[in-house]
N, C-alpha and C positions, 0 to 999 in steps of 0.2 A: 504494500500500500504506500503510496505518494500523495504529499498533498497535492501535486498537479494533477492528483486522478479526478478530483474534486471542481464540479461544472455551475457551482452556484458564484453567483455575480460578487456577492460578500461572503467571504471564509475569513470567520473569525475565530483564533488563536488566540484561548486563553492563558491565562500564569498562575499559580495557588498564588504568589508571594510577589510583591517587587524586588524584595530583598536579593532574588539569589540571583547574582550578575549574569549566570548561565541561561536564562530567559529571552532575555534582550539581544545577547550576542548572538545566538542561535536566529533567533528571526530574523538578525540584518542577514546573516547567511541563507535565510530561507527566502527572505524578499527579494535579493538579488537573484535566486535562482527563477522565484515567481514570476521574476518581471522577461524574463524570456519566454513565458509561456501566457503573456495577453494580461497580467498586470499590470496596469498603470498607476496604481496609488496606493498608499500608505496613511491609515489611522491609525492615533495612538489615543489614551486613555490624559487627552491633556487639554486644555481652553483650546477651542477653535479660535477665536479670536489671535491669540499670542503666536498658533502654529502660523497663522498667514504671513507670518515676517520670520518663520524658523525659533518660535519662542516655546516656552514652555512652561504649565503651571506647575502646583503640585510639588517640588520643586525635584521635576524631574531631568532638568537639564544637570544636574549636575551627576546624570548617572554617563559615565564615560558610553557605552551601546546609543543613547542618546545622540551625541554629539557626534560621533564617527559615522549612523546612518545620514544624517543630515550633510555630512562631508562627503559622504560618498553617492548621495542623491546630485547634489552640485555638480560632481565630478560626472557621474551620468548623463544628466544633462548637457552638459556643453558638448557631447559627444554624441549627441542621438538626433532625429528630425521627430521622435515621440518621445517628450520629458514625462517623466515620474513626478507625482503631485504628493506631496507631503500636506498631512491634515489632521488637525485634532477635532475631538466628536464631544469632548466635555464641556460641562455649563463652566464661567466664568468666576468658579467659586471655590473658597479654600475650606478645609476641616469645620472651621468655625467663623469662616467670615463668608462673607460677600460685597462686593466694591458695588460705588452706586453706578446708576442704569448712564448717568449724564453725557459720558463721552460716546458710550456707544450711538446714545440716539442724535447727539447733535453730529456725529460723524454721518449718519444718514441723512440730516437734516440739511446740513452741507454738500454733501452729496447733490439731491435735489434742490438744493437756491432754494429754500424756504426762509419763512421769515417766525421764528419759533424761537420765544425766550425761554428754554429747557433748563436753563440754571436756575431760573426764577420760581420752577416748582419741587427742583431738586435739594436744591440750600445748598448748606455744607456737604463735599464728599464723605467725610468722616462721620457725618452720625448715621448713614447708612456702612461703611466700611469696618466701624468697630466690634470685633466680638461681639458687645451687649448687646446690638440692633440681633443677632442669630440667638441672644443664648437666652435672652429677657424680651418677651414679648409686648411688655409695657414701655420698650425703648425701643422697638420698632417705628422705622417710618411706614413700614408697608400698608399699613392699612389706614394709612393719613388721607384727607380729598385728594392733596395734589397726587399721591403712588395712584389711587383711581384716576384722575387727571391725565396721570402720564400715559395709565395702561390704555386709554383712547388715544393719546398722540402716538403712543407706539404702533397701538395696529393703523392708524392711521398712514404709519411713514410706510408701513409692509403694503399698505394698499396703490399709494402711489408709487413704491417701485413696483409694483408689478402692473402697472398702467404703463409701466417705461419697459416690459420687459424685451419687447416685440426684438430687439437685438443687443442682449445682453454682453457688455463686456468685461475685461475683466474690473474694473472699478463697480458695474454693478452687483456682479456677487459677493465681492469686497462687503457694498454698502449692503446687501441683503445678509452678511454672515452677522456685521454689527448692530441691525433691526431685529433678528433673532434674537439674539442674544441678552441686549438691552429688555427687552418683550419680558424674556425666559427670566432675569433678575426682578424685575419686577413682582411676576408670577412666587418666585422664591423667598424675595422679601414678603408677597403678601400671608405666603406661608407659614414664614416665619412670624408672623404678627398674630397668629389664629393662637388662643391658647390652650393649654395642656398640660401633662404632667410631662415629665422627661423623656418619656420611653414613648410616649404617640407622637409629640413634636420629632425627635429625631426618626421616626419613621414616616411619618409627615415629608420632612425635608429631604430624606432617601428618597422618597418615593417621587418628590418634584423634580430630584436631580434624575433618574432615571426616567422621566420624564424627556427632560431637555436632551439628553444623551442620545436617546432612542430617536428624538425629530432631528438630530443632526447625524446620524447615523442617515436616515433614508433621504437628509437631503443631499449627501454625501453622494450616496446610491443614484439620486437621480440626476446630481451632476456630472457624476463618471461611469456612469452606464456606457454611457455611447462612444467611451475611446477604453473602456475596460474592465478589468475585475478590480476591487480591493480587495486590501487583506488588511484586515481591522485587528489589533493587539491590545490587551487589558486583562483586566484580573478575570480570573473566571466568575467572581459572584456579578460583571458588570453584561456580559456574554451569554451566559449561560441560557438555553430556550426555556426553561422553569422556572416557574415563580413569576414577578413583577418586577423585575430590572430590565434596562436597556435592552439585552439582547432579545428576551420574553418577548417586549416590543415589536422591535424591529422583524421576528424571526417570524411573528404571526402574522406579522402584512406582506411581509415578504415572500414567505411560503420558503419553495425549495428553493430560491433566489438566495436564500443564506442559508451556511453550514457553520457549523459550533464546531470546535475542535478544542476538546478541555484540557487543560495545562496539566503535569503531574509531577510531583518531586518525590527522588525516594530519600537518599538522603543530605543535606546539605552543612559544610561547616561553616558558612556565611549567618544562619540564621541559628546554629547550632540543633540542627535537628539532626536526632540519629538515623538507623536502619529501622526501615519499619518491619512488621509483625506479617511472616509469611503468608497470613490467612487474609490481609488486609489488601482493598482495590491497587494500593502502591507496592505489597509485595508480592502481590502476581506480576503486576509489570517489571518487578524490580530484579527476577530472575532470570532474563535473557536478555538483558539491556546491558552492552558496555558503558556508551555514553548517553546515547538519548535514542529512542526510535517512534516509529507511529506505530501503533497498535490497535486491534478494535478495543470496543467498551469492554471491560473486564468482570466476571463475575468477584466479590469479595465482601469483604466489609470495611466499615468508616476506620482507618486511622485513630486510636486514643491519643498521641502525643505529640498534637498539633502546639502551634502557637501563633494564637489570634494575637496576642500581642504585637508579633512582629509582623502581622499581614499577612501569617499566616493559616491559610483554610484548606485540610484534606479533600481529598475526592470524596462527596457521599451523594445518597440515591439521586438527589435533588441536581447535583451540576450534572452526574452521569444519564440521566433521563434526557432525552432529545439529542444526543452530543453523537456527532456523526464518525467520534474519533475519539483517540487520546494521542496527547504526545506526551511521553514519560521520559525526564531528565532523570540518570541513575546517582 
């Protein structure tokens, strides 16, 4: 089995961890081979906004596989008559913050030669970008007049670019990626404003950000359909067809047009995890594996001696349900 045996438009290759550097560098190796067989683009699990200029949130640039795919897209490009398009599919937002909507929408606003005082209903950037607007709901702006205010001039600005769309270039999907986005903070801030206890809010705001993720995923899709496939890279709980994240998403509109491919690790000294337990989904995989191979889905059971702390999550029935694969790092 190869991944190039696989005919859906989006194959998405998950990771249990970001932690184990063996993840990332394997993919640049797997994407340069993809891209000879009708790949043109690359998603990672990072702000679409930032990726349009080769940025990164999360603070994933500073993982070295990061920085080297991005050098070695360059280098592709200046040497091809069909460039490779690097793309992130994540909302605009960190652990426990979120920046305000302002720059995005007045970048659309600009865009379009409007005449729209966006500061005037945003105020300060800081009392939307502070922790407490995400973590205290009685510090939120989101459910202020102006945050309803804005969320009409947002869809407002998404309506007249697509009055202009009749021949899109590249500056309008630019200004369409920053109308998203702007829209989708809003939506997140208004979330964050809704109150709760601890455990419905932060499933609250999981569930707004797989939200965003999954609409930028299929606009992804239907901007690179027509010169290609992706191949979409994130943790497997953002991928996975099960449940209500992203990939559940994306993977139910899409039909066979997306394929999951779940990440597996047997043991790693980066995150200090040992060998796991012969009976277990990663020690069946972990017996004929020197360094990493595709496999099908494996019969087993769940991993005991994960660690969520470090971002790390075992294979159980839930990622391996829908998953058209695994790929196991030994």
């Amino acid at each position: 089995m190869e991944l190039t045996d696989f005919t859906a438009d989006v194959l998405a290759l998950g990771e249990p961890t970001h932690f184990e550097p063996a993840f990332a560098r394997l993919r640049n190796d797997l994407f340069a081979q993809l891209a000879e067989h009708g790949f043109r683009s690359i998603a990672l699990e990072t702000d679409r906004v930032a990726a349009l200029d080769g940025g990164f949130s999360h603070n994933l640039g500073e993982v070295d596989a990061n920085r080297q795919l991005l050098a070695w897209l360059r280098e592709y490009n200046e040497n091809t008559d069909e460039p490779l398009a690097f793309h992130g599919f994540d909302a605009p937002t960190e652990m426990f913050s979120a920046p305000s909507p302002r720059a995005y929408l007045e970048h659309v606003r600009d865009y379009l030669g409007l005449d729209v005082d966006i500061a005037a209903l945003t105020g300060d950037d800081e009392r939307w970008s502070r922790s407490e607007a995400i973590l205290d709901p009685a510090q939120s702006p989101g459910a202020s007049s102006e945050a309803r205010e804005l969320r009409v001039i947002a869809d407002d600005l998404l309506v007249a670019l697509h009055a202009r769309a009749s021949r899109p270039d590249a500056g309008w999907w630019r200004a369409k990626v920053h109308a998203t986005a702007g829209r989708g903070l809003l939506r997140y801030h208004a979330a964050s404003a809704r109150p709760g206890d601890r455990e419905t809010r932060i499933a609250r705001l999981a569930g707004m950000r797989a939200v965003l993720m999954a609409e930028n995923l299929l606009d992804i899709h239907a901007l690179e359909a027509p010169r290609g496939r992706t191949l979409v890279f994130a943790h497997n709980g953002h991928l996975q067809r099960s449940g209500s994240g992203a990939g559940a998403i994306a993977g139910s509109l899409l039909g066979d047009r997306y394929a999951f491919v779940a990440g597996s690790l047997g043991h790693s000294d980066a995150i200090g995890l040992g060998e796991p337990a012969p009976d277990t989904y990663e020690g069946v995989l972990q017996r004929d594996t020197k360094t990493w191979r595709l496999a099908e889905v494996p019969d087993g059971r769940k991993r005991a001696d994960t660690k969520p702390e470090r971002g790390y999550f075992g294979l159980d029935a839930d990622v391996l349900d829908g998953a058209a694969a695994v790929w196991h790092i030994a």
